[in-house]
C-alpha positions as CSV (number, residue, x, y, z in Angstrom):
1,X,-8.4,-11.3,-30.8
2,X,-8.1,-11.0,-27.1
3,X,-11.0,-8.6,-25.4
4,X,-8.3,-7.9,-23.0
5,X,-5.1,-6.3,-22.7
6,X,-2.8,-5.5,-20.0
7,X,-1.3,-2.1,-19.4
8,X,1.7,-0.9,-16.9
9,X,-0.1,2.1,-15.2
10,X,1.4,4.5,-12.4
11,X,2.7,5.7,-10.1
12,X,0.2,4.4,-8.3
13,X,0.4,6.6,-4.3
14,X,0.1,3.6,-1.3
15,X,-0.8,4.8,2.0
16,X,-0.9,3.2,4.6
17,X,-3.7,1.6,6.9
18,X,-2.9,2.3,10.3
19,X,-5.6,1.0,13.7
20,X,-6.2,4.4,15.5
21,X,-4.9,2.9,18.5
22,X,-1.5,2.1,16.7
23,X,-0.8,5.8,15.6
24,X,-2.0,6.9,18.9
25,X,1.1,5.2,20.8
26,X,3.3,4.0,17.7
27,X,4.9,6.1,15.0
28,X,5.3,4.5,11.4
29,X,9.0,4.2,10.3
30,X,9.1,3.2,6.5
31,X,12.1,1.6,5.1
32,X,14.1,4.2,2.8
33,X,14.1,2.0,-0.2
34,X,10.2,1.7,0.0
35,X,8.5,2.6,-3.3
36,X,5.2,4.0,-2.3
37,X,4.7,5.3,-6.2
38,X,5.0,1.8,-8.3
39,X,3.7,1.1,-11.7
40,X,1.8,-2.3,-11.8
41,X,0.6,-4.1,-14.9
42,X,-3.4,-4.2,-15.1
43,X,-5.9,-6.3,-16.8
44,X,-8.7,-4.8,-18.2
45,X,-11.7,-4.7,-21.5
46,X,-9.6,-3.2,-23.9
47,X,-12.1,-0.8,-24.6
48,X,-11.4,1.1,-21.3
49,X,-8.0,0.3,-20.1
50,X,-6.8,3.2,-22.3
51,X,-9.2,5.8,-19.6
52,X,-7.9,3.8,-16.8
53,X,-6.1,6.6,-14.5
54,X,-3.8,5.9,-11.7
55,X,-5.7,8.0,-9.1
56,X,-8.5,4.9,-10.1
57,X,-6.5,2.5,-7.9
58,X,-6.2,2.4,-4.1
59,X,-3.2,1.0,-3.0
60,X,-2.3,0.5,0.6
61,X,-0.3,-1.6,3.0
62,X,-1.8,-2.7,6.7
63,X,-0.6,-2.0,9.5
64,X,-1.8,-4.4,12.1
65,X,-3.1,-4.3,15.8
66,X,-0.7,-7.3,16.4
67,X,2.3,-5.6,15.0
68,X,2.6,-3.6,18.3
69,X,3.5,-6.8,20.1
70,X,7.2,-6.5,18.0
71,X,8.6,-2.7,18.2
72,X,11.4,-2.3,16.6
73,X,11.4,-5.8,14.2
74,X,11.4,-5.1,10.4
75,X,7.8,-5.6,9.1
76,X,7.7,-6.5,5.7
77,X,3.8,-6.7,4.2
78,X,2.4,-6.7,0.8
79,X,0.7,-4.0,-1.0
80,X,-2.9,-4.5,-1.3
81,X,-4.6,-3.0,-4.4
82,X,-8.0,-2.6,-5.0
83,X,-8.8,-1.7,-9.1
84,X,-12.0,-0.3,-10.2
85,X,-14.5,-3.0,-11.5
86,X,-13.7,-4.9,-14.4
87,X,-9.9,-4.5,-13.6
88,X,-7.7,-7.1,-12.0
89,X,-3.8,-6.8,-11.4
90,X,-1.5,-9.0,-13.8
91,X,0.2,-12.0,-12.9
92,X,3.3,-10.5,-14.3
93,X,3.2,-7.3,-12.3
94,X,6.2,-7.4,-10.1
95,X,5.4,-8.0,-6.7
96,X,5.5,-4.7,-4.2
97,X,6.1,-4.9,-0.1
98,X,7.0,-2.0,1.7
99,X,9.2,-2.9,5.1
100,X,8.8,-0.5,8.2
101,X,9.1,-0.9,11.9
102,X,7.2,0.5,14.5
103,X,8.3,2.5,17.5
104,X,6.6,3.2,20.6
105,X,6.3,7.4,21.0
106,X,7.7,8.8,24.2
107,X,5.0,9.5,26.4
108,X,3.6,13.0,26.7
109,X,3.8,13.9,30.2
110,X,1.7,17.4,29.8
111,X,-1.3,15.3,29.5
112,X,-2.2,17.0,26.4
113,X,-3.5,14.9,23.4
Protein backbone atom coordinates (compact mmCIF):
# COMPACT_ATOMS: atom_id res chain seq x y z
CA UNK A 1 0.00 0.00 0.00
CA UNK A 2 1.13 3.37 -1.28
CA UNK A 3 2.23 5.92 1.80
CA UNK A 4 0.98 8.45 -0.55
CA UNK A 5 -2.07 9.61 -2.04
CA UNK A 6 -3.08 12.46 -4.17
CA UNK A 7 -5.97 14.73 -3.39
CA UNK A 8 -7.71 17.61 -5.72
CA UNK A 9 -7.71 20.52 -3.13
CA UNK A 10 -9.11 24.21 -3.72
CA UNK A 11 -9.80 26.91 -4.71
CA UNK A 12 -6.57 27.69 -4.26
CA UNK A 13 -6.45 32.20 -4.27
CA UNK A 14 -3.25 33.30 -6.84
CA UNK A 15 -2.06 36.65 -6.47
CA UNK A 16 0.03 38.16 -8.22
CA UNK A 17 3.87 39.15 -7.76
CA UNK A 18 4.28 42.46 -9.06
CA UNK A 19 8.16 44.61 -8.90
CA UNK A 20 7.27 47.89 -7.04
CA UNK A 21 8.46 49.79 -9.82
CA UNK A 22 5.99 47.96 -12.25
CA UNK A 23 2.74 48.95 -10.18
CA UNK A 24 4.22 52.24 -9.74
CA UNK A 25 3.96 53.14 -13.59
CA UNK A 26 2.03 49.97 -14.96
CA UNK A 27 -1.52 48.80 -14.02
CA UNK A 28 -2.20 44.85 -14.12
CA UNK A 29 -4.97 43.94 -16.73
CA UNK A 30 -5.91 40.20 -16.15
CA UNK A 31 -7.46 38.25 -18.92
CA UNK A 32 -11.34 37.66 -18.07
CA UNK A 33 -11.25 33.96 -18.45
CA UNK A 34 -8.26 33.85 -15.84
CA UNK A 35 -9.04 31.39 -12.97
CA UNK A 36 -7.32 32.86 -10.05
CA UNK A 37 -9.30 30.16 -7.63
CA UNK A 38 -8.18 26.57 -9.30
CA UNK A 39 -8.18 23.19 -7.67
CA UNK A 40 -4.91 21.32 -8.26
CA UNK A 41 -4.17 17.67 -7.41
CA UNK A 42 -1.48 17.32 -4.51
CA UNK A 43 0.81 14.66 -3.40
CA UNK A 44 1.20 14.14 0.09
CA UNK A 45 1.84 11.21 3.31
CA UNK A 46 -1.53 10.01 3.50
CA UNK A 47 -1.57 10.54 6.97
CA UNK A 48 -1.89 14.34 6.54
CA UNK A 49 -3.20 15.15 3.23
CA UNK A 50 -6.71 14.76 4.74
CA UNK A 51 -5.67 18.26 7.19
CA UNK A 52 -4.12 19.76 4.11
CA UNK A 53 -6.16 23.23 3.74
CA UNK A 54 -6.17 25.35 0.73
CA UNK A 55 -5.20 28.53 2.55
CA UNK A 56 -1.78 26.04 3.16
CA UNK A 57 -0.73 26.83 -0.49
CA UNK A 58 0.63 29.99 -2.01
CA UNK A 59 -0.02 30.37 -5.36
CA UNK A 60 1.11 33.27 -7.53
CA UNK A 61 2.04 34.32 -10.97
CA UNK A 62 5.18 36.86 -11.68
CA UNK A 63 5.05 39.75 -13.04
CA UNK A 64 8.34 40.63 -14.43
CA UNK A 65 10.71 43.83 -14.60
CA UNK A 66 11.13 42.88 -18.34
CA UNK A 67 7.55 42.76 -19.03
CA UNK A 68 7.43 46.58 -19.15
CA UNK A 69 9.51 46.49 -22.27
CA UNK A 70 5.95 45.01 -24.14
CA UNK A 71 2.74 47.15 -23.02
CA UNK A 72 0.01 46.15 -24.30
CA UNK A 73 1.21 42.34 -25.69
CA UNK A 74 -0.76 39.37 -24.04
CA UNK A 75 1.49 37.88 -21.31
CA UNK A 76 0.72 34.47 -20.68
CA UNK A 77 2.85 32.91 -17.39
CA UNK A 78 2.51 29.96 -15.30
CA UNK A 79 1.22 29.70 -11.92
CA UNK A 80 3.86 29.08 -9.39
CA UNK A 81 2.84 27.03 -6.26
CA UNK A 82 4.60 26.58 -3.37
CA UNK A 83 2.98 23.53 -0.91
CA UNK A 84 3.83 23.20 2.63
CA UNK A 85 6.63 20.62 3.28
CA UNK A 86 6.10 17.12 2.46
CA UNK A 87 3.65 18.15 -0.33
CA UNK A 88 4.36 18.29 -4.03
CA UNK A 89 1.87 19.16 -6.95
CA UNK A 90 0.72 16.05 -9.14
CA UNK A 91 1.76 15.41 -12.51
CA UNK A 92 -1.77 15.01 -13.45
CA UNK A 93 -2.91 18.34 -12.10
CA UNK A 94 -4.00 20.39 -15.03
CA UNK A 95 -1.66 22.97 -15.91
CA UNK A 96 -2.83 26.73 -14.79
CA UNK A 97 -1.48 30.25 -16.71
CA UNK A 98 -3.14 33.25 -16.17
CA UNK A 99 -2.78 35.82 -19.44
CA UNK A 100 -2.70 39.72 -18.69
CA UNK A 101 -1.20 42.75 -20.32
CA UNK A 102 0.25 45.54 -18.95
CA UNK A 103 -0.56 49.16 -19.51
CA UNK A 104 1.41 52.21 -18.77
CA UNK A 105 -0.83 54.68 -16.16
CA UNK A 106 -1.37 58.11 -17.39
CA UNK A 107 0.89 60.34 -15.71
CA UNK A 108 -0.23 62.28 -12.74
CA UNK A 109 0.44 65.71 -13.45
CA UNK A 110 -0.47 67.10 -9.71
CA UNK A 111 2.74 65.62 -8.55
CA UNK A 112 1.04 63.81 -5.87
CA UNK A 113 1.98 60.16 -5.25
Amino acid sequence: ESLTQTKRIGPIQVTLSIPKQVQAAFDVKLDEAANLRPDIDVVGPRTAIDQLDPRDVRAFVDVLAADTDKPGALIRRSVQFVLPPGFTLSETSPKQEVTFTLSARAADLTGEK
